[in-house]
C-alpha positions as CSV (number, residue, x, y, z in Angstrom):
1,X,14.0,75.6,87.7
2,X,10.5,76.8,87.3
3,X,8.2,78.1,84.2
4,X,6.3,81.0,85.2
5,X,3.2,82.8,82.7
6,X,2.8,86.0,82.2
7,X,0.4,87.2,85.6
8,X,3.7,85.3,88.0
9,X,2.0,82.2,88.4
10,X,3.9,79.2,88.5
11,X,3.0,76.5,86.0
12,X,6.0,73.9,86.2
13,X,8.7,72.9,88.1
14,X,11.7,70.6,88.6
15,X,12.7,68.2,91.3
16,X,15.4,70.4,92.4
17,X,13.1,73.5,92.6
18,X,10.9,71.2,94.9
19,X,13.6,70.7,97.3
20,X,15.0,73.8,97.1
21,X,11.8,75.3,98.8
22,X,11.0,72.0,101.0
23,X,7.3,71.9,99.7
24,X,5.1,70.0,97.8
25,X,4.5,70.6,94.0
26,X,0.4,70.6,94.2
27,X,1.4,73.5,96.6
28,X,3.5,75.6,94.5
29,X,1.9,74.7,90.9
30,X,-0.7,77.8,90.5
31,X,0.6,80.2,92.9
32,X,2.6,83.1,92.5
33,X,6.1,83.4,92.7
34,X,6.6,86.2,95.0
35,X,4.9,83.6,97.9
36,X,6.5,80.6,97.1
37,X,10.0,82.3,96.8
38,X,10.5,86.1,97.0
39,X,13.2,88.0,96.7
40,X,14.7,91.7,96.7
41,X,13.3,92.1,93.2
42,X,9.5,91.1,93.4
43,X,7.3,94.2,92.6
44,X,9.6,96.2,91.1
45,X,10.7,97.1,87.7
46,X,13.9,95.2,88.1
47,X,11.7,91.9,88.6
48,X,13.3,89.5,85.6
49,X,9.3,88.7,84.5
50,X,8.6,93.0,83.9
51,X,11.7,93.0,82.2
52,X,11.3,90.3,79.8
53,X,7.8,91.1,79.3
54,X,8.9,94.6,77.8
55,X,11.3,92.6,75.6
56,X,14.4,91.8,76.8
57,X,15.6,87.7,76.1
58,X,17.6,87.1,79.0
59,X,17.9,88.4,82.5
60,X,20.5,87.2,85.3
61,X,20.9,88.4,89.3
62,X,22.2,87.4,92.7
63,X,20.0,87.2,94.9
64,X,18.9,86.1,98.3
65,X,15.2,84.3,98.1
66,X,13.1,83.5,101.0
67,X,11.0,80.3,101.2
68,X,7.5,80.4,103.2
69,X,9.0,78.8,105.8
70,X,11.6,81.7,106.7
71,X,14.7,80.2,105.1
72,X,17.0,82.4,103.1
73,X,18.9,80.7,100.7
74,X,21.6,82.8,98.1
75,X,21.3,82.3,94.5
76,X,21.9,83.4,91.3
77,X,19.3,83.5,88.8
78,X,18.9,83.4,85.2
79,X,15.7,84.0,83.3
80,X,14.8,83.4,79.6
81,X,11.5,84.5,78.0
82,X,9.3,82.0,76.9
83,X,6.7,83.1,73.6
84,X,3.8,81.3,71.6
85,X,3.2,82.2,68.3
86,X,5.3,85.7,68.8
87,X,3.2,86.6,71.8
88,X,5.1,86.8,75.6
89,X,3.5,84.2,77.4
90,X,6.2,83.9,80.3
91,X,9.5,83.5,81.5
92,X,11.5,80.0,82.9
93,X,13.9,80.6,85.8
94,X,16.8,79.0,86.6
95,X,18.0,79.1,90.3
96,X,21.4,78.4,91.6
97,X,22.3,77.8,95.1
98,X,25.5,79.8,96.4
99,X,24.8,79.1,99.7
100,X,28.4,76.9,100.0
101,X,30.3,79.9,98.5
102,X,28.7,82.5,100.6
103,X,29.6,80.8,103.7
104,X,33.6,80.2,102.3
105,X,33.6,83.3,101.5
106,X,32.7,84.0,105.2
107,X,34.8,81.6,106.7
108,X,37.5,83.0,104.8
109,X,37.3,86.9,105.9
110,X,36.7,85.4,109.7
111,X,39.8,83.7,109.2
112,X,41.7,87.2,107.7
113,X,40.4,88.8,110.7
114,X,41.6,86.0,112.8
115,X,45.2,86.5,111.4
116,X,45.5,90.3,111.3
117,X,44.6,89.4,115.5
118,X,47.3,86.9,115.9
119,X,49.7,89.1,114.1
120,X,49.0,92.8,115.6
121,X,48.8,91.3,119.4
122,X,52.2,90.3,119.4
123,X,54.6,92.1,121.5
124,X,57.8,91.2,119.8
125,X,58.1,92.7,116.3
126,X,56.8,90.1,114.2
127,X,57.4,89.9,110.3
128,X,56.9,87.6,107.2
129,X,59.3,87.2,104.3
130,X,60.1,85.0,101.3
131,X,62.8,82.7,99.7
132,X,64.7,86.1,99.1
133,X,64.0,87.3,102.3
134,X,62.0,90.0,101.4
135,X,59.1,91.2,103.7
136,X,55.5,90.1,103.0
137,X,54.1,91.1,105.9
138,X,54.8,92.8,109.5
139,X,53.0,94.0,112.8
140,X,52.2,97.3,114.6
141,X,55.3,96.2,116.8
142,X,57.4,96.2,113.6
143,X,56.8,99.6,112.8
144,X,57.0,100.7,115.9
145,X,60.5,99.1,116.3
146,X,61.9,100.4,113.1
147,X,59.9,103.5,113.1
148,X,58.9,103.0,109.7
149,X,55.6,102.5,107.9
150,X,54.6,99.0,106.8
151,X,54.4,100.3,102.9
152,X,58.2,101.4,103.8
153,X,58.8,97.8,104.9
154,X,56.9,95.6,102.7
155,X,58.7,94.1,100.0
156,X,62.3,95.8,100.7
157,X,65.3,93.0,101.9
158,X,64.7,92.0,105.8
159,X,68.4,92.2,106.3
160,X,68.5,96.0,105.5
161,X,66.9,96.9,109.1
162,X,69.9,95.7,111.0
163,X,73.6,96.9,111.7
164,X,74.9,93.8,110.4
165,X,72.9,93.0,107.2
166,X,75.2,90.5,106.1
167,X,74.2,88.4,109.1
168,X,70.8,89.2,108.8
169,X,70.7,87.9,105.5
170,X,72.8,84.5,106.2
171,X,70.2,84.2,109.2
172,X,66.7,84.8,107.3
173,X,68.2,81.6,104.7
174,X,69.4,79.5,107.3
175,X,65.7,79.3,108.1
176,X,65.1,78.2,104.9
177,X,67.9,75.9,105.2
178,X,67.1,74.5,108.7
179,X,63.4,75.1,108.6
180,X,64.0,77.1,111.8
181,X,66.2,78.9,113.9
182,X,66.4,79.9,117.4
183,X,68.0,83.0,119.7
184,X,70.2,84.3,116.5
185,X,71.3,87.8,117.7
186,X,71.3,91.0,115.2
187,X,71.1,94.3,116.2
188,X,68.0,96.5,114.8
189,X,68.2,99.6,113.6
190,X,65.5,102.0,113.7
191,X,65.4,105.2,111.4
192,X,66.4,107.5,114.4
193,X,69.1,106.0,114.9
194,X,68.4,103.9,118.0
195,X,69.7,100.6,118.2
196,X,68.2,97.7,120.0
197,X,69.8,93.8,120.6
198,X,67.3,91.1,119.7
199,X,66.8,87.7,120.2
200,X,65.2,86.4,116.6
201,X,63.3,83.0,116.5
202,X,62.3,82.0,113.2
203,X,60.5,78.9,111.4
204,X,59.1,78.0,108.0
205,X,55.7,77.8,107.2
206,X,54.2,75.4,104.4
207,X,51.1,75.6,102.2
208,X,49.0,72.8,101.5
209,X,50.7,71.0,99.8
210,X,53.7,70.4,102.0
211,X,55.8,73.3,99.8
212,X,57.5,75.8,101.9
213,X,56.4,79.5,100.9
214,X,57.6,81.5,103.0
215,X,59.1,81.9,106.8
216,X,57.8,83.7,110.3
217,X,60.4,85.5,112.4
218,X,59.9,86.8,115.9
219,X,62.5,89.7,117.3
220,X,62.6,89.3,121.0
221,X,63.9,92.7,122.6
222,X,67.2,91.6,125.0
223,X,68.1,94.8,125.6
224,X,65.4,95.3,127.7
225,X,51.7,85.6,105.5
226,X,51.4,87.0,103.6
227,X,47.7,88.0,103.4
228,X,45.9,85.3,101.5
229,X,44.1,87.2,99.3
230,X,40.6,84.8,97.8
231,X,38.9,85.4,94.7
232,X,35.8,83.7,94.1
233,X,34.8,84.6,90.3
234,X,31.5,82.2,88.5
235,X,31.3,82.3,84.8
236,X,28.1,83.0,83.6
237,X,26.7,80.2,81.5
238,X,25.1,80.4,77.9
239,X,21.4,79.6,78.2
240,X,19.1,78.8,76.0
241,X,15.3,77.8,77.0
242,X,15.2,75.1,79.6
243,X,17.9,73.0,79.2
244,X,20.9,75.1,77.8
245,X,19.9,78.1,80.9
246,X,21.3,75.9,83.5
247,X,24.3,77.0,85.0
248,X,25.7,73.6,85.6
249,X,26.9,71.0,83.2
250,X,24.0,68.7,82.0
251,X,24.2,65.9,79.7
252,X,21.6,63.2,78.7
253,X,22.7,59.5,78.4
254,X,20.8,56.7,76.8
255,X,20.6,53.2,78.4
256,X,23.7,51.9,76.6
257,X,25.8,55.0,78.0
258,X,25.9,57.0,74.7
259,X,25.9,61.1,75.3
260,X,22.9,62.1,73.2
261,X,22.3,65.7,74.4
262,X,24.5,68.6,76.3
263,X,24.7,71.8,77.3
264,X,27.2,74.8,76.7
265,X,28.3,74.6,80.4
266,X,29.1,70.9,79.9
267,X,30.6,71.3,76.6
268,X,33.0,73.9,78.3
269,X,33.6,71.5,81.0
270,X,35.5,68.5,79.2
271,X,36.8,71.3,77.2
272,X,35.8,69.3,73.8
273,X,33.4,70.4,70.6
274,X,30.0,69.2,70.4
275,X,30.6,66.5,67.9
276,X,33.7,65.0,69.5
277,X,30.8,64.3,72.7
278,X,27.8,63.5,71.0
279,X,27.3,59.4,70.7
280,X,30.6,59.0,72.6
281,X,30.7,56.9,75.7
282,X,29.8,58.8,79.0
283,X,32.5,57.2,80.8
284,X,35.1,57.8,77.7
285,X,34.7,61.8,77.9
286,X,34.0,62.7,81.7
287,X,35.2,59.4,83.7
288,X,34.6,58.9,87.6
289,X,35.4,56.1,90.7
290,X,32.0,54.9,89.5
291,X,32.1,54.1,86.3
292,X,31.6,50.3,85.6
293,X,30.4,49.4,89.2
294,X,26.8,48.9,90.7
295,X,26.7,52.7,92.5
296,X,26.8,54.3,89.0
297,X,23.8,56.3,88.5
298,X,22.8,55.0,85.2
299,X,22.6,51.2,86.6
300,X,20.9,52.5,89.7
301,X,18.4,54.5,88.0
302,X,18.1,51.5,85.3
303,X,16.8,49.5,88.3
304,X,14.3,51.6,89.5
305,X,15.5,54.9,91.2
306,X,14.6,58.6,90.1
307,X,17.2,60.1,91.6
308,X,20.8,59.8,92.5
309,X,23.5,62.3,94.0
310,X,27.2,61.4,94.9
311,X,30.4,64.3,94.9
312,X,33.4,63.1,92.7
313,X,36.2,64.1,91.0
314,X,35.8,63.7,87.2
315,X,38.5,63.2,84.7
316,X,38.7,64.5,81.4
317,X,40.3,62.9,78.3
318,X,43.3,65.3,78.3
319,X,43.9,64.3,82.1
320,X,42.6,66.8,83.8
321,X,40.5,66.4,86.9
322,X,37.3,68.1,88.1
323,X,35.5,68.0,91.5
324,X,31.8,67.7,90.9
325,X,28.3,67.5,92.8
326,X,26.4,65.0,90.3
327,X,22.7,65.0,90.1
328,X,21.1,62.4,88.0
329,X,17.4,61.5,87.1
330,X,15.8,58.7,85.5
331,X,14.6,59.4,81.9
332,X,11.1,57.6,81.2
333,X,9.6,56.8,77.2
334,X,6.3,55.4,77.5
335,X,6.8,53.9,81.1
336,X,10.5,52.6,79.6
337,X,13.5,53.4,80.6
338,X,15.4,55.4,78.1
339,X,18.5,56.8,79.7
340,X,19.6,59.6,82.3
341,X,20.1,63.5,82.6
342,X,22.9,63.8,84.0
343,X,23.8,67.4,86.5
344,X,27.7,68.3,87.2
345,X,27.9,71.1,89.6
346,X,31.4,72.6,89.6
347,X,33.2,73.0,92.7
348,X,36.7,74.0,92.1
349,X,36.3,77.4,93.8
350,X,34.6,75.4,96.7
351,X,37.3,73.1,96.9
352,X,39.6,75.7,96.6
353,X,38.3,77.6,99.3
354,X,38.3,74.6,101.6
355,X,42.5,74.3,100.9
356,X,42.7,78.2,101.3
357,X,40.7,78.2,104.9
358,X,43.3,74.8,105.8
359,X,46.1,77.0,105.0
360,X,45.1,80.1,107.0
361,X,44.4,77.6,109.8
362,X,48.0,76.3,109.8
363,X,49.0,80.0,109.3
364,X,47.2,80.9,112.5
365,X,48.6,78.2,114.2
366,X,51.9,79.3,113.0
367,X,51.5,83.1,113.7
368,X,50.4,81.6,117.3
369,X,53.3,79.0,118.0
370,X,56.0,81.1,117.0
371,X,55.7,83.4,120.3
372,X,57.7,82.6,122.9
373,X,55.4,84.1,125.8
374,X,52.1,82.7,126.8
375,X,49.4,83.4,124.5
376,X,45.8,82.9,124.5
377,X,42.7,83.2,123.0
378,X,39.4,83.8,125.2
379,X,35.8,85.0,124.9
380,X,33.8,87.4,126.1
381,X,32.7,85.5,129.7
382,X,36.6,84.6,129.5
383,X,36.7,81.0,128.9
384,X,39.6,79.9,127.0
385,X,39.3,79.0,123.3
386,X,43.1,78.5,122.6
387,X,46.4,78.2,123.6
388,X,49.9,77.8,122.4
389,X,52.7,75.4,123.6
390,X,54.0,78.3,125.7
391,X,51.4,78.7,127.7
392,X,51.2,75.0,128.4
393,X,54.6,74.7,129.2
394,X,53.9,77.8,131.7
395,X,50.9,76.6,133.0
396,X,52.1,72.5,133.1
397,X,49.0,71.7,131.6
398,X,47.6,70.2,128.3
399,X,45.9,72.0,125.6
400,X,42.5,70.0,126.3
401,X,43.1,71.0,130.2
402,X,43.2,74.5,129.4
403,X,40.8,74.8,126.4
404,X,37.0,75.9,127.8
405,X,38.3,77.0,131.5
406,X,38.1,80.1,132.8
407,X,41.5,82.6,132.1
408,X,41.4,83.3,135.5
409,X,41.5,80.0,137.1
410,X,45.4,79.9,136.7
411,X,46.5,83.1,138.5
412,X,47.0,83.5,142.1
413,X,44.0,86.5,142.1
414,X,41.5,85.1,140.2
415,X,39.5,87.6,140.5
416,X,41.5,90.7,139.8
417,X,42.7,88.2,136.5
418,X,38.9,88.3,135.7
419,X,38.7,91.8,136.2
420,X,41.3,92.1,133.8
421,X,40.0,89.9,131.4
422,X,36.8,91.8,131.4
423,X,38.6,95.5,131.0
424,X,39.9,94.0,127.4
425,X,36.3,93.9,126.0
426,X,35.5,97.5,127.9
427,X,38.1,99.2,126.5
428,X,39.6,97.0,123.3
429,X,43.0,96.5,125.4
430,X,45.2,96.2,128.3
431,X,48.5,97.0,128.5
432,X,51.2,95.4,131.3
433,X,48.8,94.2,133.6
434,X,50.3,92.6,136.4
435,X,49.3,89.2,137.3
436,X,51.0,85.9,139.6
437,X,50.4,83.1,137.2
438,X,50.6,80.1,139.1
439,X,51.5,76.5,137.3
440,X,50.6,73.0,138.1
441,X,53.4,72.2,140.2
442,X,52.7,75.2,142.5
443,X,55.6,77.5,141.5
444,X,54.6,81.2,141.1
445,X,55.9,83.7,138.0
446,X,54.8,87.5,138.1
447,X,53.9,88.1,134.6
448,X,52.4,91.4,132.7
449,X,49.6,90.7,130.3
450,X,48.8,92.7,127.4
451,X,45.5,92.2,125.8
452,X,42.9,93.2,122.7
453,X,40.7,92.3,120.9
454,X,39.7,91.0,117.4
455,X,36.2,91.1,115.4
456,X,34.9,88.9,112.9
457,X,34.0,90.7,108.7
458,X,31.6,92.5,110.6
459,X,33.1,94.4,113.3
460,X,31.9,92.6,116.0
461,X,33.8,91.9,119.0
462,X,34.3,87.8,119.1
463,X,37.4,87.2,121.4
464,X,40.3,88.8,122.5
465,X,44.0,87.8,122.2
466,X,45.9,87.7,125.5
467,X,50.2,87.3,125.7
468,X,52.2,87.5,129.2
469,X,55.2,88.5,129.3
470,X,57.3,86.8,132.4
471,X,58.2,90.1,135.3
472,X,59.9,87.7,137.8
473,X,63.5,88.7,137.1
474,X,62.7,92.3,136.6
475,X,60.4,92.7,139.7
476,X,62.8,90.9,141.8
477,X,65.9,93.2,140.4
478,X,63.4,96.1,141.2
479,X,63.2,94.8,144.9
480,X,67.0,94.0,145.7
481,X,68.0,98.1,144.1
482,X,65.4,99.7,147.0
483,X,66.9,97.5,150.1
484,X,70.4,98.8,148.4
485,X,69.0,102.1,148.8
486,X,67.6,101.7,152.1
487,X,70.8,100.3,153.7
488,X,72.7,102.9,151.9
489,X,70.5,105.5,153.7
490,X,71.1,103.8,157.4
491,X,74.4,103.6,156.6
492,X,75.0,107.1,155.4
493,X,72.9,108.4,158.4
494,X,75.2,106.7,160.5
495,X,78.6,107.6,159.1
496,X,77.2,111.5,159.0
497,X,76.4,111.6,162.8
498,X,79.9,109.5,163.5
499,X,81.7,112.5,161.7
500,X,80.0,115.2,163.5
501,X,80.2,114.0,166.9
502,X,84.3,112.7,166.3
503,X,85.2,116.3,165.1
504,X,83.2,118.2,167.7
505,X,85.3,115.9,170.2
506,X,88.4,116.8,168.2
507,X,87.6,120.3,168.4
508,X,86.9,120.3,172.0
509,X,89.6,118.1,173.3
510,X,92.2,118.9,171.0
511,X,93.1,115.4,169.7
512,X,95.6,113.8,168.3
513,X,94.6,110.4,167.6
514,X,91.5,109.0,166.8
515,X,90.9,105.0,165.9
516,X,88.4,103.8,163.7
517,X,87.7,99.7,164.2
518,X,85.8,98.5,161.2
519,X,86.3,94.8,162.4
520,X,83.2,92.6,160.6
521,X,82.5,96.0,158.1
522,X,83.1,94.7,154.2
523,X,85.8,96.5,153.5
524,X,84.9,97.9,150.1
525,X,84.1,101.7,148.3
526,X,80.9,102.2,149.9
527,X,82.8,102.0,153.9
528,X,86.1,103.2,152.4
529,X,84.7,106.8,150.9
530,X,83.3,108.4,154.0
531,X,86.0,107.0,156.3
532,X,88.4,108.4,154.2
533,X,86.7,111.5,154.1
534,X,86.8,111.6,158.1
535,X,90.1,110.9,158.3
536,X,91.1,114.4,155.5
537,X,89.2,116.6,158.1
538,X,90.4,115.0,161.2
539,X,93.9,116.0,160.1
540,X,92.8,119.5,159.1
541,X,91.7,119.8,162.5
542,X,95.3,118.6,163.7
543,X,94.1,114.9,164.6
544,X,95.4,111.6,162.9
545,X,93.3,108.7,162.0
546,X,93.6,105.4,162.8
547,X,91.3,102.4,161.0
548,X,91.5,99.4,163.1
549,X,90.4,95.8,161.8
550,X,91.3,95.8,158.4
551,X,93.9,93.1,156.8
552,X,96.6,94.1,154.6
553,X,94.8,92.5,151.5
554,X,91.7,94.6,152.5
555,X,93.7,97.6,151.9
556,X,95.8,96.5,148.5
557,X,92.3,95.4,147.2
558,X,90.8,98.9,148.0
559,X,94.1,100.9,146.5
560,X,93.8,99.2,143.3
561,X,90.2,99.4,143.3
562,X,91.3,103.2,143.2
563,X,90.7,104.5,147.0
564,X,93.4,107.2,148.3
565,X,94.0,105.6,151.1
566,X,97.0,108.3,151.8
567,X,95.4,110.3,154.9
568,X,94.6,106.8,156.9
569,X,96.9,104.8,158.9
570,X,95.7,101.0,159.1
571,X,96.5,98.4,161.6
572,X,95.4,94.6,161.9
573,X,93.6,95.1,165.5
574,X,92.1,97.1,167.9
575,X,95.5,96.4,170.0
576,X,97.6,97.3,167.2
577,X,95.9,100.6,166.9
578,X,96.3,101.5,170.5
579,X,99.6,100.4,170.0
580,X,100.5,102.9,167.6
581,X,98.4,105.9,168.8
582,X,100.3,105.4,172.0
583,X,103.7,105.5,170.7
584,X,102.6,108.9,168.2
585,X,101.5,110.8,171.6
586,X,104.4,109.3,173.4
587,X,107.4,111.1,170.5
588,X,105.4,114.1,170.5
589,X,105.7,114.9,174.0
């Protein structure tokens, strides 16, 4: 608090005004107040001085005011006009400091941000929903899935998206019931139509008091929070010159702990009227741990002190508590000791803001736990700033191993995994970048990474999220369907130039007989289908055919497997089969 006269120089101040601006009070007493602390409004109509001087009682503003030393601080200010005799002789200004809020208020939209981040860079479709199992919340992948809009999802039943909503339903409250629940298979339904199997892991998540509010589930394709939302409202206090303008509760107490004097803030505080506080005990109407020990500030001003500052939570005489900042100076008659003023800052909303930025914590942790691939969190020269128990699982190494080591330290190409790392922040993603992450124990999984992005309240770029997605199987299937191919080709290239050359010698010699000896050939569809097929035009052209080296078994198995079999005669053995051919040229001659 300071009183300023009518040409802005500063006449008094109070203790707290001294440490507010960090100087001492010969240095402020006598200058003006735009150089000791100025702010947006200094020279300009809107200055509370010019408008109080024209008439006005009161003014109030938020503000940011700058000390000579550089510091910003945040505050909001109330002004009340000061007169002698009828005549405007200045103004006194109460200042008080928002700096805690402005920085939970902060804290909280970097923590939004952080959220949103988590939630959008999942792969799987990701959603939120209550004790009814309606939706609160879902990702880009969501929509995507269903091919629906979020306002289209949020707050219908999550059940309604799947073929078997009965079972959707019994699944979303066994959650509830279990507190989690793991691979439970539904089938999803988008709007076109489409169908798609999933995989859905789900688990509750808490607030801070331990009370379950609502649950996270994770769809995991297998065919191939709601938003905290913080308002952070001040009342604005009655004032009245000097004492009733502060925004906080202020008492004074005499020596023998009788409440002699208050203000409208502190009258609103215990919730009480005037004369059911005045002359009562201090420690009757707003008790603390203190009261009736040594720390209390009356006894430790009553021996001497001039100040004293403690947080606590004061209770009221209906029972209710209220966390408090208490400022208290010594009150002097005549060099006596007469008492205290007593100072109770308010800080519900801070304390409030503290449990809301614990619970988006465990949120995060939540949103960043309940994915089943490797996820990370890195910065901008790629260092690792967080992981989840996937990736160190994965990886085979802790959290505090992992945390502040380079991404790319734990693929087999570190430096195309840097490259890759470093593309995220050029171009705000990657999508199914292939990478060989290689674990502790030496072991080797091929894994495609897909990466963005997130910002803090202002839109710049602070990290970026980072899941992988495990190729191996896939990659491997990929491998084992081209050397099917290849061998097919050989194989067919063989058979083709078999055929052409057995029927050109059919042609030419006029035979009768020809053997085929498959002995060591598998004997299944793929050998079957072109023998057969030599065989039908070997008997067009007046030849029979012969297949050597195949068991009786072979051939049942291929007839039931659905081969006609009918143009081919089949012995055991090479013998058997010049046996036979033999004995068919023999009876025709």
């Amino acid at each position: 608090m300071c009183v300023i006269d009518a040409d802005h120089n500063i006449v008094k101040v109070n203790k707290t005004f001294i440490r507010m601006v960090d100087m001492n009070e010969d240095e402020i007493i006598g200058k003006k107040c735009y150089d000791i602390f100025s702010g947006e409004l200094c020279h300009s109509e809107d200055c509370p001085l010019e408008k109080l001087k024209k008439g006005e009682r009161f003014a109030e503003h938020e503000s940011v005011k700058k000390r000579p030393d550089g510091k910003e601080i945040p505050v909001i200010v109330n002004a009340a006009r000061l007169e002698q005799n009828g005549k405007f002789v200045g103004i006194v200004e109460d200042f008080k400091d928002i700096t805690e809020r402005k920085q939970s208020e902060e804290e909280i939209r970097d923590l939004q941000h952080y959220n949103r981040g988590l939630i959008e860079v999942s792969l799987d479709p990701l959603v939120t929903f209550d004790h009814e199992g309606i939706i609160m919340d879902v990702n880009e992948a969501t929509i995507r899935a269903t091919g629906r809009k979020r306002d289209e999802l949020i707050g219908t039943p999550f059940a309604d998206y799947f073929t078997d909503p009965d079972k959707a339903y019994k699944g979303a409250m066994l959650t509830f019931e279990t507190g989690e629940v793991r691979d439970y298979e539904l089938v999803m339904k988008a709007k076109n139509g489409t169908e798609t199997i999933v995989s859905y892991n789900a688990s509750v998540y808490k607030d801070q008091t331990g009370k379950v509010v609502g649950a996270f589930a994770a769809a995991r394709d297998i065919t191939e929070r709601k938003q905290a939302e913080i308002a952070l409202s001040e009342s604005k206090a009655e004032v009245d010159l000097i004492f009733q303008i502060a925004a906080n509760g202020m008492c004074v107490i005499d020596a023998n702990y009788n409440i002699v004097k208050v203000n409208k803030t502190f009258i609103r505080m215990v919730d009480m009227d005037e004369d059911e506080i005045i002359s009562k005990k201090c420690y009757d109407i707003f008790r603390g741990k203190l009261c009736h020990s040594e720390d209390c500030p009356l006894v430790k001003l009553k021996k001497g002190e001039q100040f004293a500052e403690h947080e606590s939570v004061k209770l009221r005489s209906d029972g209710k508590e209220i966390p408090v900042i208490v400022n208290a100076a010594r009150l002097e008659k005549k060099g006596k000791f007469v008492g205290i003023v007593e100072d109770f800052k308010d800080i519900t909303e801070r304390k409030q803001a503290e449990e809301e930025i614990h619970e988006l914590q465990r949120y995060n942790r939540g949103l960043i736990e309940v994915s089943l691939d490797p996820l990370v969190t890195f910065d901008q020269e790629g260092i690792i700033m967080d992981v989840n128990t996937a990736t160190i699982r994965t990886t085979g190494r802790s959290r505090n191993e992992l945390i502040g080591t380079p991404f790319a330290d734990y693929f087999t190409d570190p430096e195309k995994a840097h490259k890759g790392a470093m593309k995220v922040f050029e171009k705000g993603e990657i999508r199914d970048y292939e990478l060989v992450m290689k674990p502790k124990d030496g072991t080797q999984t091929t894994v495609a990474v897909n990466a963005s992005v997130y910002m803090d309240q202002t839109g710049e770029v602070v990290g970026a999220f980072a899941a992988s997605r495990d190729i191996t199987l896939q990659k491997k299937a990929e491998h084992e369907l081209q050397e099917t191919v290849n061998r097919l080709e050989v194989y067919t290239t063989r058979i083709n130039s078999l055929m052409v050359t057995m029927l050109d010698q059919i042609t030419v010699e006029k035979t009768k007989g020809v053997i085929l000896d498959i002995s060591g050939l598998p004997p299944d569809e793929e050998v079957a289908e072109p023998l057969i097929n030599i065989a039908k035009f070997a008997r067009q052209l007046g030849a029979t055919c012969i297949i050597t080296g195949i068991k009786h078994e072979a051939v049942q198995r291929l007839t039931d497997a659905g081969a006609n079999l009918a143009p081919i005669t089949t012995e055991k053995s090479l013998l058997d089969g010049l046996r036979y051919t033999i004995a068919m040229i023999d009876e025709e001659e």
